[in-house]
C-alpha positions as CSV (number, residue, x, y, z in Angstrom):
1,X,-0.6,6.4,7.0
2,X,-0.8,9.7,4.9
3,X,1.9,12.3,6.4
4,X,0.5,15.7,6.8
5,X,-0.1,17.8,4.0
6,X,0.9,21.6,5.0
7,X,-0.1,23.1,1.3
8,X,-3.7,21.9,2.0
9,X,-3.8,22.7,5.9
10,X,-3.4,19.5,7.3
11,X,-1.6,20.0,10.7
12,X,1.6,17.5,11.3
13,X,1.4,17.8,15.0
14,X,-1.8,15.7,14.4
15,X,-0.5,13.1,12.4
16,X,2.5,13.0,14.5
17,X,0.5,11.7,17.6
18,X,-1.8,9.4,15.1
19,X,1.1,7.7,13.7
20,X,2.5,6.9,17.2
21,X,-0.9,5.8,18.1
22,X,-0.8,3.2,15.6
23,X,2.8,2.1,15.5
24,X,2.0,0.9,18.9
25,X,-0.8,-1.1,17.6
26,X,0.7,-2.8,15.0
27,X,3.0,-2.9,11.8
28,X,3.3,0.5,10.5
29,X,2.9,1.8,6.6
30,X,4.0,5.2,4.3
31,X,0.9,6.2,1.8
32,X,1.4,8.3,-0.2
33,X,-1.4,10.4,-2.1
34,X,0.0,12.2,-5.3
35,X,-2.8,15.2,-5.9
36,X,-4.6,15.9,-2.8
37,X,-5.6,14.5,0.3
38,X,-8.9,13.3,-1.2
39,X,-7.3,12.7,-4.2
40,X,-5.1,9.4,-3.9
41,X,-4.0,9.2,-7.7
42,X,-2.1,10.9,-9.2
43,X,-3.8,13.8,-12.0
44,X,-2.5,14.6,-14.8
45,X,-1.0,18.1,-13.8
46,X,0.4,16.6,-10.7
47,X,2.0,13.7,-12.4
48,X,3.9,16.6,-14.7
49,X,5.1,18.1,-11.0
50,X,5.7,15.1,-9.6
51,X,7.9,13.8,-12.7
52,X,9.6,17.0,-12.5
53,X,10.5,16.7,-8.9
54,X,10.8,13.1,-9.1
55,X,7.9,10.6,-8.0
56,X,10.4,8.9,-6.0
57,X,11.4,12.3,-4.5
58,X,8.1,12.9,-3.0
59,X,8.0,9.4,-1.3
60,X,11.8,10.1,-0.1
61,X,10.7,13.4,1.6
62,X,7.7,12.1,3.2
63,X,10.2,9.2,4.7
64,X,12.2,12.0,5.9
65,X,9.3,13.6,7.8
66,X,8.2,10.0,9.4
67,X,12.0,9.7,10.5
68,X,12.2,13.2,11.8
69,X,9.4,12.4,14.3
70,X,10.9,9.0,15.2
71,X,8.5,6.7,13.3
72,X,10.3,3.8,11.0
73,X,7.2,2.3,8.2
74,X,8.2,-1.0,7.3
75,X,5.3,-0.8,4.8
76,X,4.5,1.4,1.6
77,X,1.3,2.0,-0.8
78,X,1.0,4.3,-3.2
79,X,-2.3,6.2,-3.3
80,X,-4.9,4.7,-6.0
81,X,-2.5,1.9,-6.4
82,X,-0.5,4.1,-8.1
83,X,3.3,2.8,-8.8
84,X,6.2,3.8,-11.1
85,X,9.9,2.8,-11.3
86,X,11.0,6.0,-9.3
87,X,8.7,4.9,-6.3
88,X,9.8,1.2,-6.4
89,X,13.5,2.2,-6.3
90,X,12.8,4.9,-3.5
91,X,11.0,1.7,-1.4
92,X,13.7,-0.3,-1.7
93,X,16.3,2.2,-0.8
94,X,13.8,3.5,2.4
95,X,13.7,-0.7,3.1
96,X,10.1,-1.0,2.8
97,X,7.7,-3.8,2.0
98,X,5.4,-2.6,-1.0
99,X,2.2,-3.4,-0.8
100,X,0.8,-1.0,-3.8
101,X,0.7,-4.0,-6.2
102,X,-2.1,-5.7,-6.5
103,X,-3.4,-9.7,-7.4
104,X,-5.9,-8.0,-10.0
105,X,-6.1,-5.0,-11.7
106,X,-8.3,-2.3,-9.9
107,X,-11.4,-2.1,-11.8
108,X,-11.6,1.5,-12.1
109,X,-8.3,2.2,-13.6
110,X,-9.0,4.0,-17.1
111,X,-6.9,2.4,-20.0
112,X,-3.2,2.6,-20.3
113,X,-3.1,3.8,-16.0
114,X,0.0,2.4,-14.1
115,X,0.0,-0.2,-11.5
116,X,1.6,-2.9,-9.7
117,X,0.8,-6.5,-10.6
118,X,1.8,-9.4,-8.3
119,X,-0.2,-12.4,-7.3
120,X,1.4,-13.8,-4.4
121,X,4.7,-12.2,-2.0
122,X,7.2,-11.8,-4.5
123,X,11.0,-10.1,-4.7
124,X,10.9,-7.7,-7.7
125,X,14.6,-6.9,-9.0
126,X,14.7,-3.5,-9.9
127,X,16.8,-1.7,-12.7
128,X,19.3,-0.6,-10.4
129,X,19.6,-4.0,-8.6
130,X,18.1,-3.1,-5.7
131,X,15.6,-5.3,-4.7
132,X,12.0,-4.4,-3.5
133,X,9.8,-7.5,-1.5
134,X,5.9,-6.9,-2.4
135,X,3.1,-8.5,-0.7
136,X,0.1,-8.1,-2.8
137,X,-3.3,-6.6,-1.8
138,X,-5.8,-9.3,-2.9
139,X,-9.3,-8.0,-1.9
140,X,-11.6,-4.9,-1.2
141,X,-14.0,-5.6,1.4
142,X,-16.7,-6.2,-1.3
143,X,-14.7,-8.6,-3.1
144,X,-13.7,-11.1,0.5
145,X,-17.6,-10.3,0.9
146,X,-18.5,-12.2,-2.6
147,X,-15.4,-14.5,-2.3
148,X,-16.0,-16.0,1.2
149,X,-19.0,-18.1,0.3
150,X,-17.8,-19.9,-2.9
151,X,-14.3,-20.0,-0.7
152,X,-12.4,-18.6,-3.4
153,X,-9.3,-17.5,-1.4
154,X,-5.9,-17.3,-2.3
155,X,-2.9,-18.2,0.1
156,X,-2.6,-15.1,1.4
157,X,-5.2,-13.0,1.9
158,X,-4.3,-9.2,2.4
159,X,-7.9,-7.2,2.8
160,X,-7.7,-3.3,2.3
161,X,-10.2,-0.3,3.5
162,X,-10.3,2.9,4.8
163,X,-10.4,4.4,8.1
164,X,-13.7,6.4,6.6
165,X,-15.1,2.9,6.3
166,X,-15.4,3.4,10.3
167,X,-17.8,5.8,10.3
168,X,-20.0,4.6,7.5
169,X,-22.4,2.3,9.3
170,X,-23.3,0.2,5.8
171,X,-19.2,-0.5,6.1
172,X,-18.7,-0.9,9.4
173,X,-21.5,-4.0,9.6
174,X,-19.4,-5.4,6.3
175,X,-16.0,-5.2,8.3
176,X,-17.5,-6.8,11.2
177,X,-18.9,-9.6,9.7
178,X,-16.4,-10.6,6.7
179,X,-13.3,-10.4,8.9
180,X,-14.5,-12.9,11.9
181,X,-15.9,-15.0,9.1
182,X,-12.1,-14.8,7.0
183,X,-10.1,-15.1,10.5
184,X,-12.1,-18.4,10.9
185,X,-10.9,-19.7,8.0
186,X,-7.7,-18.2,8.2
187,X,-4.2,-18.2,10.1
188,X,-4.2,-14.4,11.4
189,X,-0.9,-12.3,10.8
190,X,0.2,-9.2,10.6
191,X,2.4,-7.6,7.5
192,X,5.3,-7.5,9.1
193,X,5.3,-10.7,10.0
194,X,4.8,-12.5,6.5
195,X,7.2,-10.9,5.1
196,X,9.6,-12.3,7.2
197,X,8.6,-15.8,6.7
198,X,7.6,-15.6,3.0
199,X,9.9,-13.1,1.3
200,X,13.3,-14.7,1.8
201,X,12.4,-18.0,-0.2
202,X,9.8,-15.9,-2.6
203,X,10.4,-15.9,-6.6
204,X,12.2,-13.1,-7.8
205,X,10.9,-11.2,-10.7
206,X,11.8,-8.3,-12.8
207,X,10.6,-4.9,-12.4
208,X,9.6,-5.3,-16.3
209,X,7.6,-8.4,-15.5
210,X,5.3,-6.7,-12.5
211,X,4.9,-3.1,-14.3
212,X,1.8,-2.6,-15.7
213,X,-0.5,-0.2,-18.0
């Protein structure tokens, strides 16, 4: 979950009671978007701000406000896939999961964009020896859609959308028919979960290794 925006009018109250709603329901996750609320990457005037303050800044703040309000994430992506060193240091440090790398490159990334590349639950060691676990997100809910039938599935399969995709009624058909058909094929977990049982014997890789433009 996004926290509440006050420079664009969001109110926190309401994100307060949403995020308690949903940490009862499940594991729950820090996003973070870096321009606007409907703009999850990062622009380039942002990006200057951001760097100014501190990438990792803004994702340390917005932990502070989920804290304040009693609510702990276990679980962090970065709007539009968006990652830097900064962030994966500030995960680590908040003890979060990172799920902002992905198996495969978003396709609409412009040349030379940063993101996050890891194929399967990996430890990334980080510059300042931290470490940061990451369980990659593997599929849009197009891509299971095209993958289930020539059952080209990975290990793990970690399926992203939106909470807009519940109210588009084109979406909402595609959720309900490629997740019964995936949890038939499937063992069904949550986040939280396979992290505990796959990051502690995972292969560690370097920060250097998983970066990419």
């Amino acid at each position: 979950m996004r926290p509440a925006d006050a420079v664009f009018g969001e109110d926190e109250g309401d994100f307060v009671e949403r995020a308690r709603e949903a940490a009862a329901r499940g594991p729950l996750g820090h996003h973070t978007h870096w321009t606007a609320p409907d703009h999850a990457r990062p622009s380039r005037e942002s990006l200057v701000t951001q760097c100014h303050k501190g990438t990792g800044e803004r994702v340390r703040t917005e932990g502070t406000t989920f804290a304040a309000h009693g609510l702990s994430p276990t679980l962090f992506c970065g709007g539009g896939w968006y990652t830097d060193v900064e962030v994966a240091e500030t995960c680590a440090e908040l003890g979060y999961v990172d799920c902002t790398p992905r198996a495969q490159r978003p396709p609409y990334l412009s040349e030379g964009e940063s993101w996050a590349s890891v194929a399967v639950p990996t430890t990334v060691a980080l510059p300042s020896g931290r470490s940061l676990g990451a369980i990659p997100t593997t599929h849009s809910l197009g891509a299971l859609a095209r993958a289930l039938p020539h059952r080209e599935l990975p290990q793990v399969v970690h399926v992203y959308f939106h909470d807009t995709d519940l109210v588009d009624a084109r979406r909402r058909s595609l959720l309900r028919i490629v997740l019964p058909l995936l949890a038939r094929r499937a063992r069904v977990t949550d986040l939280d979960t396979l992290a505990r049982a796959e990051l502690p014997r995972a292969e560690r890789v370097a920060w250097d290794d998983v970066a990419r433009l």
